[in-house]
C-alpha positions in Angstrom: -20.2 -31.0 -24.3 -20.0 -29.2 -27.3 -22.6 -27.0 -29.4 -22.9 -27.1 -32.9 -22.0 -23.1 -34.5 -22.8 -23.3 -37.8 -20.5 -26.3 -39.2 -18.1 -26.0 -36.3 -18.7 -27.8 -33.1 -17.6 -25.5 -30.3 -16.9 -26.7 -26.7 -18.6 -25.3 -24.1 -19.9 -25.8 -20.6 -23.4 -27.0 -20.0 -23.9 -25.3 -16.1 -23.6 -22.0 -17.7 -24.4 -21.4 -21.0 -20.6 -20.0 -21.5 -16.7 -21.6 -21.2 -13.5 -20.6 -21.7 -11.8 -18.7 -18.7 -15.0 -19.6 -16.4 -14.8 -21.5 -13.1 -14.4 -24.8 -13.3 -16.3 -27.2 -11.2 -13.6 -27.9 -8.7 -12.4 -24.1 -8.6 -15.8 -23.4 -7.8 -15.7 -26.1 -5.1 -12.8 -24.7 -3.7 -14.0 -21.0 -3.6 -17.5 -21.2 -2.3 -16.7 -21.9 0.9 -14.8 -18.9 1.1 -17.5 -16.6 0.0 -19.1 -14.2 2.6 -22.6 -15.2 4.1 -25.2 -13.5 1.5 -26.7 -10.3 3.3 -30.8 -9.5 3.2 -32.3 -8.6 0.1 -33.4 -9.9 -3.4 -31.8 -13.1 -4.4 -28.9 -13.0 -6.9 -28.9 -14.6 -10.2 -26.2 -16.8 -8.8 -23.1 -15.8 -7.3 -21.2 -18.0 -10.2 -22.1 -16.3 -12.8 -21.6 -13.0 -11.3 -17.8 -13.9 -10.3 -17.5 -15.2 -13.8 -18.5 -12.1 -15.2 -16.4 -10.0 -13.1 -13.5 -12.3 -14.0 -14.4 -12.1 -17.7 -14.3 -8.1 -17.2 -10.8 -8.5 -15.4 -9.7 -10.4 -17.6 -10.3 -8.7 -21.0 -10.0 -4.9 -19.6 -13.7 -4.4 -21.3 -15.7 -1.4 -20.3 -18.8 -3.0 -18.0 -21.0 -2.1 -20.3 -19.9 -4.8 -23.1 -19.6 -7.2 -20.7 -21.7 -10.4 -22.5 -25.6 -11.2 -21.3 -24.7 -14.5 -20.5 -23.5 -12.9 -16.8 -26.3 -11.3 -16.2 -26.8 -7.2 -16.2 -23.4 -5.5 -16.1 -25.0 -3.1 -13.2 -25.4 -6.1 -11.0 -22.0 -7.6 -12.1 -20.4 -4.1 -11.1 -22.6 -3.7 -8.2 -21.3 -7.0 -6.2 -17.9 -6.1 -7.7 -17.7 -2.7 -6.3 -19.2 -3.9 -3.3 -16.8 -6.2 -2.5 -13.7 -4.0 -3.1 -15.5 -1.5 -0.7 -16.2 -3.8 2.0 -12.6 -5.8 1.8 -13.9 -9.6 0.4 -11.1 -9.6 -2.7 -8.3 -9.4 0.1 -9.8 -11.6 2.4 -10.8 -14.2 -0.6 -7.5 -13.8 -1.8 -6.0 -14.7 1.8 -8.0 -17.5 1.8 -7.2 -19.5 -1.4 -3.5 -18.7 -0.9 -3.8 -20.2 2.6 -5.2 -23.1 0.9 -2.5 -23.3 -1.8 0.2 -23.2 1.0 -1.1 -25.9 3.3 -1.2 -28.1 0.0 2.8 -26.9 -0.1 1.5 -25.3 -3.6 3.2 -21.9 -3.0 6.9 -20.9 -2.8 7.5 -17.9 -1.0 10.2 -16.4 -2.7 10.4 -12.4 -2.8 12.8 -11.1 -5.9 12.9 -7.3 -6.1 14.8 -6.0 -9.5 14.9 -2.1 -8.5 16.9 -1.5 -11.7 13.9 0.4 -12.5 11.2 1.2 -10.2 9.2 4.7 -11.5 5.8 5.6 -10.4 3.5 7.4 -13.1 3.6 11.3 -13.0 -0.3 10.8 -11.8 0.9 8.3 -9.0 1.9 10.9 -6.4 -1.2 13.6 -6.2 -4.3 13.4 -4.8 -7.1 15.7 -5.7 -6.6 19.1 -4.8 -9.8 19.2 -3.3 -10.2 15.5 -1.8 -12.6 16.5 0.3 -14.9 16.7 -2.8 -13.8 13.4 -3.6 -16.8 10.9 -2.2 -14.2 7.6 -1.7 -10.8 6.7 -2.6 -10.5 4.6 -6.2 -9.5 1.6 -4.2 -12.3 1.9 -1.5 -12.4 2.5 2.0 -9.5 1.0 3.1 -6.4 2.7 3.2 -2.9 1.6 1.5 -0.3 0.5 4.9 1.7 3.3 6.6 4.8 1.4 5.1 3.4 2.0 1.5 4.1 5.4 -0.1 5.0 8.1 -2.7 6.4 11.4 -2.2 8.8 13.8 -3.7 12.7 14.2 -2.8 14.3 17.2 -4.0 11.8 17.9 -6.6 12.7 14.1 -7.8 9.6 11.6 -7.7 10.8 8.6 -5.0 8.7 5.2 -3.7 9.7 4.4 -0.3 9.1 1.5 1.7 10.2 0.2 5.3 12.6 -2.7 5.7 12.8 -3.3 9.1 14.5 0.3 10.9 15.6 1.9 7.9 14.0 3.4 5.0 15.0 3.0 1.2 14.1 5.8 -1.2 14.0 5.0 -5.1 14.2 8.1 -7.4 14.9 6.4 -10.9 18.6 7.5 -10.2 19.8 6.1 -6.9 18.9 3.9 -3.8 19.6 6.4 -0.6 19.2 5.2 3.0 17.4 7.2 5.0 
């Protein structure tokens, strides 16, 4: 289909009034299923047009508030957004599809670390001073794994991870066995 912009004929999608980097039909047909049962309340304007939206926000690093019309009011956009990284759907979405992909044989699991250089920004390593002010974490509710971590070594900034017993620090300079 294709809409006629001045004297340029543009392609775009019919369903939505928008195109390039929306869900496709079939991707659509593939995630719905996957999406969580709606809860009580006011019906949405359409949970496609939402994840489209969020998508197009991703996607372009845009501030909310410039997110186009066509997806509806950025509040709401944000709203199901936030509410879903609160409540855990991304990951469990995410598990989905990729169990999909791999009973299709469409993923290779192949893990390739380069820790030539691994650095963590300066702001990586604090929390706020006084987190108890702080109403929820920037990433929600759920909490990063116990294996997952930053922390200081001798004044040195280091990521450390567990690999089965042992522990490996990184510091920028070294890889040290703990």
């Amino acid at each position: 289909m294709f809409l006629k912009v001045g004297s340029f004929l543009v392609p775009c999608r019919n369903d939505l009034g928008v195109g390039r980097g929306d869900l496709s039909d079939e991707q659509w047909a593939v995630l719905e299923p996957l999406l969580p049962v709606a809860a009580l309340g006011r019906p949405s304007l359409g949970r496609r047009k939402l994840i489209d939206g969020i998508r197009w926000r991703v996607r372009t690093g845009a501030p909310w508030r410039d997110l186009p019309s066509a997806y509806g009011p950025w509040q709401t956009v944000y709203g199901l957004f936030r509410r879903w990284q609160r409540n855990g759907t991304w990951p469990v979405l995410l598990t989905g599809l990729q169990a999909q992909a791999d009973a299709a044989g469409l993923i290779t699991w192949e893990v390739n670390v380069d820790s030539t250089i691994c650095r963590a920004h300066q702001h990586a390593a604090g929390a706020r001073r006084d987190s108890p002010a702080q109403k929820e974490p920037p990433g929600g509710v759920h909490t990063e794994p116990d294996d997952h971590g930053l922390g200081r070594r001798a004044g040195a900034m280091t990521m450390c991870w567990r690999d089965g017993h042992r522990a490996v620090v990184l510091d920028g300079r070294e890889e040290v066995d703990l």
